[in-house]
C-alpha positions as CSV (number, residue, x, y, z in Angstrom):
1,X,118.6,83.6,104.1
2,X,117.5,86.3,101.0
3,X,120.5,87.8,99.3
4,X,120.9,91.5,98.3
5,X,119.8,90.7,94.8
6,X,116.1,88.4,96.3
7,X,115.5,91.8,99.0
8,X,116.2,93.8,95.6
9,X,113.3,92.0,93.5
10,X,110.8,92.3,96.3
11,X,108.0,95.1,95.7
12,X,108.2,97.4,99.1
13,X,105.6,100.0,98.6
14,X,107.0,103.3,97.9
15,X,105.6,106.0,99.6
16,X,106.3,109.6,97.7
17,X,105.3,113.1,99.3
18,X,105.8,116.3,98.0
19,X,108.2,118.7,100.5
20,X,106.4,121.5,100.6
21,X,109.0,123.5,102.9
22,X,111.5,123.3,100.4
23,X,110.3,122.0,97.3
24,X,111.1,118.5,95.7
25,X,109.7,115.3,97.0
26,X,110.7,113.3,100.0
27,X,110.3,108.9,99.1
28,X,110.6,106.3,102.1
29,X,109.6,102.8,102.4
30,X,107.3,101.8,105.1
31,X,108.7,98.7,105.6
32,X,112.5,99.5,105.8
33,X,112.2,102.1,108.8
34,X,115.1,105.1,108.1
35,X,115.0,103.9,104.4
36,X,114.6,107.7,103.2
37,X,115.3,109.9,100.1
38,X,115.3,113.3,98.4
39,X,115.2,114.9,95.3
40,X,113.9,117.7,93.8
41,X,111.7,116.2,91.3
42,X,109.5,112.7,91.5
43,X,112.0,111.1,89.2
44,X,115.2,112.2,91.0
45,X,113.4,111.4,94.4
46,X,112.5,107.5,93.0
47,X,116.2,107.3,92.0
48,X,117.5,108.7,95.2
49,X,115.0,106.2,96.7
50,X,116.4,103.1,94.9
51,X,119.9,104.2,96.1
52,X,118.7,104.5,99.9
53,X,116.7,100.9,99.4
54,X,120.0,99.4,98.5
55,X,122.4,100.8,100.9
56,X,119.8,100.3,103.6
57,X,119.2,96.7,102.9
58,X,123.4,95.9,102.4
59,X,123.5,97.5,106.1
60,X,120.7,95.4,107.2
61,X,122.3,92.6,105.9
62,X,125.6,93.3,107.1
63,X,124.4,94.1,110.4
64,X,122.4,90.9,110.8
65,X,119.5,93.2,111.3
66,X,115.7,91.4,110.8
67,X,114.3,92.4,107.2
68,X,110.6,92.8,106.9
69,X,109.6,91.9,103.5
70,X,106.4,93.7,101.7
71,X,102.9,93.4,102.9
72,X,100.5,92.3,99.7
73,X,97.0,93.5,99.2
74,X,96.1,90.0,99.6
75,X,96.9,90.3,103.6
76,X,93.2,92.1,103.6
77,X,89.9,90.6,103.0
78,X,88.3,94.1,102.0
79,X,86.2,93.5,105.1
80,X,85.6,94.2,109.0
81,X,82.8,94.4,111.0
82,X,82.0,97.3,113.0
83,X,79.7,98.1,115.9
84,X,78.2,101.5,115.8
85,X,74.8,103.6,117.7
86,X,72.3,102.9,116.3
87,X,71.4,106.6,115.6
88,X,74.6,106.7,113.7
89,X,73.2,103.9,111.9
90,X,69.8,105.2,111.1
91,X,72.2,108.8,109.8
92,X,74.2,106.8,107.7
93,X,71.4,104.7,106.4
94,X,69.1,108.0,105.8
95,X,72.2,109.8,104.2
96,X,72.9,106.8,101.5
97,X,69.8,106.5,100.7
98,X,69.0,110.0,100.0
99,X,72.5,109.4,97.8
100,X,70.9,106.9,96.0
101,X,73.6,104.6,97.0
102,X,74.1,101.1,99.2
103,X,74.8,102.5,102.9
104,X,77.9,99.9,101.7
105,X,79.2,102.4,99.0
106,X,78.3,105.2,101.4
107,X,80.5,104.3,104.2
108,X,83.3,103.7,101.8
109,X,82.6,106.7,100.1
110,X,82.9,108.6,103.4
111,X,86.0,106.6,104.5
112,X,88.1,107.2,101.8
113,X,87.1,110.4,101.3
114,X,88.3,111.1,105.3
115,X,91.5,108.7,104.8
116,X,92.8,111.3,101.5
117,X,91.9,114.5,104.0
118,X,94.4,113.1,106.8
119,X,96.8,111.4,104.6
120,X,98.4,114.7,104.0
């Protein structure tokens, strides 16, 4: 079993996002669930966050409560395959090309451009 100190080390992804009710900046951790903080400006929010990470984990701990540890990018291959129409196909294929771009690039292009829009 990790101690305090080994869940402390660990890099959970931070996830900041701007409050924009009330100002400031709200920071959780995606893996912790409930493991939220606030602060009024990105640095206060990070330290705020820190705080939270601790007492959440010394809870967890306490509690016997199961700890996820941190997904790495090196969980994903960077690849899937996906079945589409074919007329989508041909759109996509037409549209990259008239880019001057893979249809590869293009359907990332498009993805992440779609991800960032409903992100927010």
């Amino acid at each position: 079993m990790k101690t305090l100190d080994d869940y402390m080390q660990l890099n959970y992804r931070m996830e900041i996002v701007e409050n924009a009710d009330k100002g400031g900046f709200v920071v959780s951790y995606p893996e912790l669930p409930g493991c939220i903080a606030y602060g009024q400006t990105i640095e206060s929010a990070v330290a705020g966050a820190l705080d939270a990470k601790k007492a959440w984990l010394v809870n967890a701990i306490a509690n016997g409560t199961e700890i996820s540890e941190p997904d790495s990018l090196e969980d994903y291959s960077g690849q899937f395959k996906l079945r589409i129409p074919r007329s989508l196909h041909r759109s996509l294929s037409e549209h990259s090309r008239r880019e001057g771009i893979s249809m590869n690039q293009y359907c990332v292009y498009l993805l992440s451009k779609n991800d960032a829009v409903n992100f927010k």
